[in-house]
N, C-alpha and C positions, 0 to 999 in steps of 0.2 A: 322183683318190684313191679306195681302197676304200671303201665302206661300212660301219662296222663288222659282226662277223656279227651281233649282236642281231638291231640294225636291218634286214639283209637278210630274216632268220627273218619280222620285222615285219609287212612290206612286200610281201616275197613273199605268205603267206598274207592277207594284205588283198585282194591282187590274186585270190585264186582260184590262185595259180600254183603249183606244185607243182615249182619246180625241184630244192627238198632233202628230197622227203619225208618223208627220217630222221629226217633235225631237225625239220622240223615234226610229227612222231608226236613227236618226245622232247619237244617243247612243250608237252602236253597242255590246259595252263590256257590260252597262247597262242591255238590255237586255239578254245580254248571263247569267247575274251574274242572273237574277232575274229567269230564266228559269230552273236555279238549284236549285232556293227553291221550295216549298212545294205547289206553284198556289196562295200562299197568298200573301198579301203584308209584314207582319211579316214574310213570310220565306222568302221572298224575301231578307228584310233588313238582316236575317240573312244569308242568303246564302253572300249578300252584302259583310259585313264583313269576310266572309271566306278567299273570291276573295284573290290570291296569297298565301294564309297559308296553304293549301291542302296537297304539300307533305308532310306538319309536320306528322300528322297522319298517311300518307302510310309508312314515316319511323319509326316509333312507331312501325306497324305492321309488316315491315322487321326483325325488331330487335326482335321483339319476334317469328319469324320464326324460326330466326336464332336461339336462347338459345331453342326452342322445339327441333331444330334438332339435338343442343349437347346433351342434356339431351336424345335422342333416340339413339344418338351414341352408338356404341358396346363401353365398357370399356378396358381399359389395364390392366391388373394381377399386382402387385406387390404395394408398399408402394406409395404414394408422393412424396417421398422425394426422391424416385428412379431414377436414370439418365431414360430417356425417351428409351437410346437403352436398358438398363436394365429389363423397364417394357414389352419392344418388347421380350426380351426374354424369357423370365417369360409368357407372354401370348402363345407365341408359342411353350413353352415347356407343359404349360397346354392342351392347341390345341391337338399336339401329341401323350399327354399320357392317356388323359380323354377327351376330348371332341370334336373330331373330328365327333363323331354321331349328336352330338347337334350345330355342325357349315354344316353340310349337306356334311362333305367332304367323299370321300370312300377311305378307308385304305384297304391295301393288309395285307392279313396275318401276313407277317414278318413287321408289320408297316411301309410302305412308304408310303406316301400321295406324289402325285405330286405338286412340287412347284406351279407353273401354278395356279392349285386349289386353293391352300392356298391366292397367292396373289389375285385373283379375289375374295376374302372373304371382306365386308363391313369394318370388325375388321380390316383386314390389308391394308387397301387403301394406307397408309402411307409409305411401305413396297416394294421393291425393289429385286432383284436379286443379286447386291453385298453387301446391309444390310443381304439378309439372310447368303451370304457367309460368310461376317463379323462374322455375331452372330456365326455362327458355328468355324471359326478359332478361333476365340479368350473365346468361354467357358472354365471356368476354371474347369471345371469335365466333358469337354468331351461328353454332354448332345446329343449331336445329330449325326447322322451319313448322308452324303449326298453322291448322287451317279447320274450317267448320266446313265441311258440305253433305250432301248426302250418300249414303252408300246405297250403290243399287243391286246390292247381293242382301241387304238386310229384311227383315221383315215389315219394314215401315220405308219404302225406297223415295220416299220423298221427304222425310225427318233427315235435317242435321247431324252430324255426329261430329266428333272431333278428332283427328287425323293429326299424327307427329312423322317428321320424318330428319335424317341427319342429311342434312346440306352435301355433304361430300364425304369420301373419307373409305366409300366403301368397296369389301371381298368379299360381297354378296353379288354370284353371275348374275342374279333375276333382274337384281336396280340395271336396267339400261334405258332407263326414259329418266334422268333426272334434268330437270328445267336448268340447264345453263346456256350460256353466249359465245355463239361462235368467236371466236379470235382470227380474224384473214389475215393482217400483221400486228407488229407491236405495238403501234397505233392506237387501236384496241384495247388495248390495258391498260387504264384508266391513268397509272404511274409511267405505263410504259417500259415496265421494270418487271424480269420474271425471273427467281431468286432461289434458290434451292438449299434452306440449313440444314447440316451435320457436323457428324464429330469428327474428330483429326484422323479418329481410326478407320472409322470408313470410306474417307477420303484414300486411305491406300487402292484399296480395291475400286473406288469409283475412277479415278484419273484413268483408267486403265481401261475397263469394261462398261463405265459410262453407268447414269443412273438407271436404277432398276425400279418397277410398280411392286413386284414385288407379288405379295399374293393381293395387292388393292386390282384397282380395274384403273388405277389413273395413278401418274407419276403429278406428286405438288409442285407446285411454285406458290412461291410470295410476290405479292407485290412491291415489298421492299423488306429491310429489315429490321431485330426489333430495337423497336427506340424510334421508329421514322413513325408512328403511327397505323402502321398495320398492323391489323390484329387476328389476320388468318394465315394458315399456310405451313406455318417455322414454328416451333420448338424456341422458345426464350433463352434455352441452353446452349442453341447451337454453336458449336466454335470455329466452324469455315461456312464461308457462305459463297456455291456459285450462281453466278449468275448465268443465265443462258441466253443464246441468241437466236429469239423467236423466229425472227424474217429469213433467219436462214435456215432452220428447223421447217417452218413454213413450205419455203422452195423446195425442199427438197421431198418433200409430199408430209410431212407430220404432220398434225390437226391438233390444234390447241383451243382451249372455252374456256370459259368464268363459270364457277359454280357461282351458286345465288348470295354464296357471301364472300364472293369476291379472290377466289383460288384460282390460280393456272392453275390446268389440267391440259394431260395430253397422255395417251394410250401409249405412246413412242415410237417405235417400229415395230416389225411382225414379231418380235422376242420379247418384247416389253421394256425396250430400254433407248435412254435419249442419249446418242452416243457422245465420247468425250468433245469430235468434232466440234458439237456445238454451244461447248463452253465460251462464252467470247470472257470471261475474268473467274476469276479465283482468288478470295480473299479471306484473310484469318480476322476473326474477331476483334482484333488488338490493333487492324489495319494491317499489316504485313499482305504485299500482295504475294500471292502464290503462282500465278499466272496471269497472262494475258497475251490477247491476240491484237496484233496489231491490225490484222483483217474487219474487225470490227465496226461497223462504223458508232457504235453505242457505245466503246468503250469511254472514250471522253467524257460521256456525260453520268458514266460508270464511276470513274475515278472524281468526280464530285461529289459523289453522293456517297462514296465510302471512306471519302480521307477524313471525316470525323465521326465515323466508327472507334470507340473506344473498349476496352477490356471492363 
């Protein structure tokens, strides 16, 4: 039996064979399809079959472009469940305090990075001039400080530019000019009060070896704790809170300052730590006092200010 003509048109031009020329000139798609198979007659019929399904597969490969290059995305800092300008701020307060070496930015002394910089970062594509204004007005501790002047390494050294820096906070050796206030005693701080929060667990190790900086350049205090109206310093979580005894930290040569939104700071001694010595109290969240010294002469005004501490 013949074959029908399609299939001869087919088969023929699969093979390379030119017995119907005509027809196969009058095929023109035909031949386009067959010329994309393999030179065989079997690629051909498979190329056949392709004919019009083609983009499926390039969009297969789009879409997996696409999920390699989220997956190479820079990440944002913070939880999930974090509002998005939240994680924006959490990333660029990490930026600031720790890793402006490992994002290629260059920080001045007193920590200002130029904004500029930052937004040309891959991590902040997303990121704006009144986002970052944003973030900065509305942190609730004051995390950052922004400034306009001019840079005199740029190509325009008497133009403006805009400069962000983190207040405090940082394990960057370079920052060692950040604008704070000496502390000569406790006097000095503003509340008078300089306040250390953690958790129950590292309260083991601290009673003992005394607070550590840690990989920072500076051991925190608070001003007070939370609920008294301070908003720098402590962790909201915290579940023991000590307090320390500036004037005698002071005497004995330690060095304490106000960072510009308002943090005790102090380097501690040559190891990095403020020994237990100079806890004058110790107190749990719920009020339970854990220590205290009767040496003190702050404790009195200590235990006023924490016996309506509650859980």
């Amino acid at each position: 039996m013949e074959n029908p003509p399609d299939q001869d048109r087919v088969t023929s031009v699969g093979n390379g064979a030119a017995s119907e020329p005509k027809q196969a000139v009058s095929e023109p798609h035909t031949i386009a399809t067959a010329d994309q198979g393999a030179g065989t007659s079997e690629g051909g019929k498979r190329a056949g079959k392709r004919t019009g399904k083609q983009p499926k597969p390039q969009q297969k490969q789009s879409n997996g472009k696409e999920k390699q290059q989220q997956q190479n995305a820079p990440k944002m800092r913070g939880l999930p469940t974090d509002s998005e300008e939240t994680r924006m701020s959490k990333t660029l307060t990490w930026i600031l305090r720790h890793g402006s070496e490992s994002e290629g930015l260059t920080m001045r002394p007193d920590g200002y990075v130029r904004v500029q910089d930052i937004l040309a970062r891959p991590r902040f594509k997303a990121f704006d001039m009144p986002l970052i204004e944003r973030i900065v007005a509305t942190d609730s501790k004051s995390r950052f400080g922004l400034l306009s002047e001019p840079d005199p390494a740029s190509a325009s050294p008497t133009s403006p530019v805009w400069w962000i820096r983190a207040n405090q906070g940082h394990s960057l050796k370079k920052v060692v000019q950040l604008e704070t206030t000496l502390v000569s005693c406790a006097a000095d701080i503003p509340t008078g009060i300089a306040v250390h929060g953690t958790t129950l667990v590292a309260w083991e190790s601290i009673q003992n070896q005394g607070l550590s900086k840690m990989k920072r350049n500076h051991i925190h205090l608070a001003q007070g704790v939370p609920g008294s109206g301070v908003i720098s310093g402590m962790r909201k979580l915290s579940e023991i809170y000590i307090y320390v005894d500036v004037d005698k930290a002071i005497a004995s040569g330690l060095a304490f300052s106000l960072s510009a939104n308002g943090v005790v700071l102090t380097e501690g001694d040559e190891r990095g730590f403020l020994a237990p010595d100079f806890f004058s109290k110790v107190v749990k969240r719920n009020g339970d006092i854990v220590l205290q010294r009767d040496d003190s002469d702050a404790v009195g005004d200590l235990e006023k200010k924490t016996e309506s501490i509650m859980l």
